[in-house]
DRENPA-3360 file (N, C-alpha, C; in nm, 2 decimals, always signed):
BEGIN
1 = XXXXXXXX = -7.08/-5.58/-2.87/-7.07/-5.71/-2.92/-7.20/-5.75/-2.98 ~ -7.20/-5.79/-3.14/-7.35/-5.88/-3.19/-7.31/-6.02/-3.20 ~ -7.40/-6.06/-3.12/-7.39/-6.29/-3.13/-7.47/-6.31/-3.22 ~ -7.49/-6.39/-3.34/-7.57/-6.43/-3.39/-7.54/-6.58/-3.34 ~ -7.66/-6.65/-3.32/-7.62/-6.82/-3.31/-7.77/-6.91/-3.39 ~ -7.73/-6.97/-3.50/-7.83/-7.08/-3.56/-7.87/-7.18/-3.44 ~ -7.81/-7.24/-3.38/-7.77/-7.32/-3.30/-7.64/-7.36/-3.19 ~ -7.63/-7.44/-3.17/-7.53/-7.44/-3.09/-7.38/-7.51/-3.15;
9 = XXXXXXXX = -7.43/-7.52/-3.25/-7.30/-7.56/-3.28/-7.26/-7.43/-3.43 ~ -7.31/-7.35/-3.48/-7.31/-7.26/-3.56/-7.33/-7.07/-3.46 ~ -7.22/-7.04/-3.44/-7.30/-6.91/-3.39/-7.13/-6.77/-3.46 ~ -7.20/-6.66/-3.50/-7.08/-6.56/-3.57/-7.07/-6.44/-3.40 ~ -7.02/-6.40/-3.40/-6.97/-6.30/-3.29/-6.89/-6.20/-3.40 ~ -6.97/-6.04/-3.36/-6.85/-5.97/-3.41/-6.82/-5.83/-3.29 ~ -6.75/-5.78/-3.24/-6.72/-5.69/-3.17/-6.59/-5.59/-3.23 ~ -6.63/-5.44/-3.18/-6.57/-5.32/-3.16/-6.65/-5.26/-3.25;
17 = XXXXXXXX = -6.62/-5.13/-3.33/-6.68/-5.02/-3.34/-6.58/-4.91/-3.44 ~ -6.63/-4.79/-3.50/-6.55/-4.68/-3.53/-6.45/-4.76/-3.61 ~ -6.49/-4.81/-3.72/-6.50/-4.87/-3.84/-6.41/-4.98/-3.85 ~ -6.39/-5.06/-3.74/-6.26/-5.17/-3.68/-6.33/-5.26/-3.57 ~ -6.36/-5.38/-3.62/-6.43/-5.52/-3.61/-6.30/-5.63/-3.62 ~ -6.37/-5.73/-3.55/-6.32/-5.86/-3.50/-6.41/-5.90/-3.53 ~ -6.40/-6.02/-3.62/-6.52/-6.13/-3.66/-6.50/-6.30/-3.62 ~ -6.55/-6.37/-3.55/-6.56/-6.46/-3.54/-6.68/-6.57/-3.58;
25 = XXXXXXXX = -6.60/-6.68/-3.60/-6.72/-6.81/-3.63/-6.73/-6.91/-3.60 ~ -6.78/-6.96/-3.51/-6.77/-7.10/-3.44/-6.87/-7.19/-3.52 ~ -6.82/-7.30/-3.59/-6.94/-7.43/-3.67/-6.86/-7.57/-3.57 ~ -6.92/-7.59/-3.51/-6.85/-7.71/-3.38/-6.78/-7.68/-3.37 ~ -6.63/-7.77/-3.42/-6.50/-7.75/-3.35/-6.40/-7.70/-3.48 ~ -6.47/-7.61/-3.53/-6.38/-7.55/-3.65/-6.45/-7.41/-3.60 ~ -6.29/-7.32/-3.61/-6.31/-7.17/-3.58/-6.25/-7.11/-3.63 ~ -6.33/-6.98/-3.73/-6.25/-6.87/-3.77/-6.26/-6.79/-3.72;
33 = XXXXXXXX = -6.15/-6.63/-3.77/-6.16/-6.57/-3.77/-6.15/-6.45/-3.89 ~ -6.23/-6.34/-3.95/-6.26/-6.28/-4.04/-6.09/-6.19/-4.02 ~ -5.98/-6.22/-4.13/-5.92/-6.12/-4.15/-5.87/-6.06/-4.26 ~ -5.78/-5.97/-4.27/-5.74/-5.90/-4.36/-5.58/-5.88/-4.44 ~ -5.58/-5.95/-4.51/-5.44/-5.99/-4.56/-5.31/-5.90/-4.57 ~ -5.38/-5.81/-4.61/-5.33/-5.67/-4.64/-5.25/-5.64/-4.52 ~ -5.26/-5.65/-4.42/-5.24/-5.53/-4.31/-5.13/-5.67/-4.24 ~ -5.06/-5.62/-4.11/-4.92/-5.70/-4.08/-5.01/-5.81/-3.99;
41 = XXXXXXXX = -4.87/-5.89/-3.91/-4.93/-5.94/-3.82/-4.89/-5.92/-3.66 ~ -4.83/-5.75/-3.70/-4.80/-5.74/-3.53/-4.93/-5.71/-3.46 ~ -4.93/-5.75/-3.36/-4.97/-5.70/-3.21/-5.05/-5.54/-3.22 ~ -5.14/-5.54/-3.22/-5.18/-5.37/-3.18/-5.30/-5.38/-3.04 ~ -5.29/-5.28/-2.95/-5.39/-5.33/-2.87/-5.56/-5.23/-2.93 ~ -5.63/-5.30/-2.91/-5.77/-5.25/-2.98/-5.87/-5.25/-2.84 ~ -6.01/-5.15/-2.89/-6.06/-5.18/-2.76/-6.21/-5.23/-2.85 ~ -6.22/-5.36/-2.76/-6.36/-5.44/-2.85/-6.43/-5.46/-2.75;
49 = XXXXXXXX = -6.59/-5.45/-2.73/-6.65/-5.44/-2.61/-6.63/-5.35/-2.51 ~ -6.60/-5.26/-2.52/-6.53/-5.19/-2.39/-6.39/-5.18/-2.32 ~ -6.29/-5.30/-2.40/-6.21/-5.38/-2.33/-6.09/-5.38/-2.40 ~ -5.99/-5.32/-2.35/-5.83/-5.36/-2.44/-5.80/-5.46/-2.47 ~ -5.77/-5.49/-2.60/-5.73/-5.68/-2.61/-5.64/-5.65/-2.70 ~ -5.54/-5.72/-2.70/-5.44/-5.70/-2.79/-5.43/-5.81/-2.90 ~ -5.45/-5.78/-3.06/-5.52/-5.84/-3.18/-5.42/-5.79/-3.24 ~ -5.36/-5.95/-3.35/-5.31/-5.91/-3.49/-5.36/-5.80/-3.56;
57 = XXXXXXXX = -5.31/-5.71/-3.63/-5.37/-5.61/-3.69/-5.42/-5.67/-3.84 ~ -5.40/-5.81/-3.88/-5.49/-5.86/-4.00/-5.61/-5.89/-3.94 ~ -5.67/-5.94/-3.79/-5.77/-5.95/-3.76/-5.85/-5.90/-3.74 ~ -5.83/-5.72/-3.75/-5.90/-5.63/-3.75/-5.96/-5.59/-3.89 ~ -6.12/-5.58/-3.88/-6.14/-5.57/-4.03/-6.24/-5.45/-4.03 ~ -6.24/-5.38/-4.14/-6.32/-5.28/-4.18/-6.46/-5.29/-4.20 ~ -6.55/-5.18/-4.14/-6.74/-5.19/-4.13/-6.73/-5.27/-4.26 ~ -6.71/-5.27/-4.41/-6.78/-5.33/-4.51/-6.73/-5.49/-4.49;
65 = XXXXXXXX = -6.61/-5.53/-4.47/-6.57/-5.65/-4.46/-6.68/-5.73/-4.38 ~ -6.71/-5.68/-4.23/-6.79/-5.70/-4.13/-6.91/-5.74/-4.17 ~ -6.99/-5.65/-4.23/-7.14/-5.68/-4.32/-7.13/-5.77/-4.39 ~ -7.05/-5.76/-4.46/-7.07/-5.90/-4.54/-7.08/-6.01/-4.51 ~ -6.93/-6.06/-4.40/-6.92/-6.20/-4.32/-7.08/-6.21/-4.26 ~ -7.13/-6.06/-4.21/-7.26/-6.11/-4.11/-7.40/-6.16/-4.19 ~ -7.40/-6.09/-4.32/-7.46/-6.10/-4.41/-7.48/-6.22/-4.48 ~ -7.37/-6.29/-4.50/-7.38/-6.40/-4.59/-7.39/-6.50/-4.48;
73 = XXXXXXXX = -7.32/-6.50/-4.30/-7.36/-6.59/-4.24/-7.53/-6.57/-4.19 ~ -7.59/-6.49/-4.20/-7.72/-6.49/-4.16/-7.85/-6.53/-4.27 ~ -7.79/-6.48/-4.41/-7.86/-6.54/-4.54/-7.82/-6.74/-4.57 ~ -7.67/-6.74/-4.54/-7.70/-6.86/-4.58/-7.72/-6.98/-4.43 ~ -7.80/-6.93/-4.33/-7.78/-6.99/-4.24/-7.69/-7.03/-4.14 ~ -7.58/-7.00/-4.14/-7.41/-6.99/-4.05/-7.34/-7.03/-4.16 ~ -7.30/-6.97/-4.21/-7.15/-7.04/-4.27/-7.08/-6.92/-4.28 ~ -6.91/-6.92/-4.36/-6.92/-6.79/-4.33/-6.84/-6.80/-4.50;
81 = XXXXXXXX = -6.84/-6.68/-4.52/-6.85/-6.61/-4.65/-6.68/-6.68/-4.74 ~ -6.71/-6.77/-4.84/-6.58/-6.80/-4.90/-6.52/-6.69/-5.00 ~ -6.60/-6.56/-5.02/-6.50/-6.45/-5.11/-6.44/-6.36/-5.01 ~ -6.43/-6.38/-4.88/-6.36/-6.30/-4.78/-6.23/-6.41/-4.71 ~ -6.15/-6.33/-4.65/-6.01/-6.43/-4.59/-6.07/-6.41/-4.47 ~ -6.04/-6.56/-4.41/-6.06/-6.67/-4.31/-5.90/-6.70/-4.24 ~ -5.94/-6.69/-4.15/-5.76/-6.75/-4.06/-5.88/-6.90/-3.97 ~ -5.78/-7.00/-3.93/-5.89/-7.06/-3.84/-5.80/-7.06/-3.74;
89 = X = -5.84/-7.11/-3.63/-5.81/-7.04/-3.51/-5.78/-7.18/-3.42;
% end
């Protein structure tokens, strides 16, 4: 799992591994999550942190998707990236 946090009311979380990430973004009381339009929205169980969690398979996103979200939230200070799809949570 990487935390980035500006503060406390801005911070990205991304977890898992072996090219399949969960991206999140907390800015106060607005939350996304980094997903992928393409892909369904059943149920797959994934293992993030160490840990079986069972995740939409659009919310699973690919190493390059991942870099970018973390990329553009770390360059422009927390926000997260408006050329990538956002679900809010």
């Amino acid at each position: 799992m990487l935390g980035l946090e500006v503060d406390e009311e801005r911070q990205m979380y991304i977890g898992g591994g072996d090219g399949r990430y969960v991206v999140s973004i907390y800015l106060g009381d607005r939350n996304k999550v980094l997903c992928d339009p393409t892909k369904s929205e059943d149920g797959s169980e994934w293992v993030v942190c160490g840990q079986g969690s069972s995740y939409p398979s659009s919310l699973v996103v690919d190493e390059q998707s991942a870099r970018q979200a973390m990329l553009h939230f770390f360059d422009t200070g927390g926000l997260w990236d408006p050329t990538l799809f956002w679900d809010e949570m």
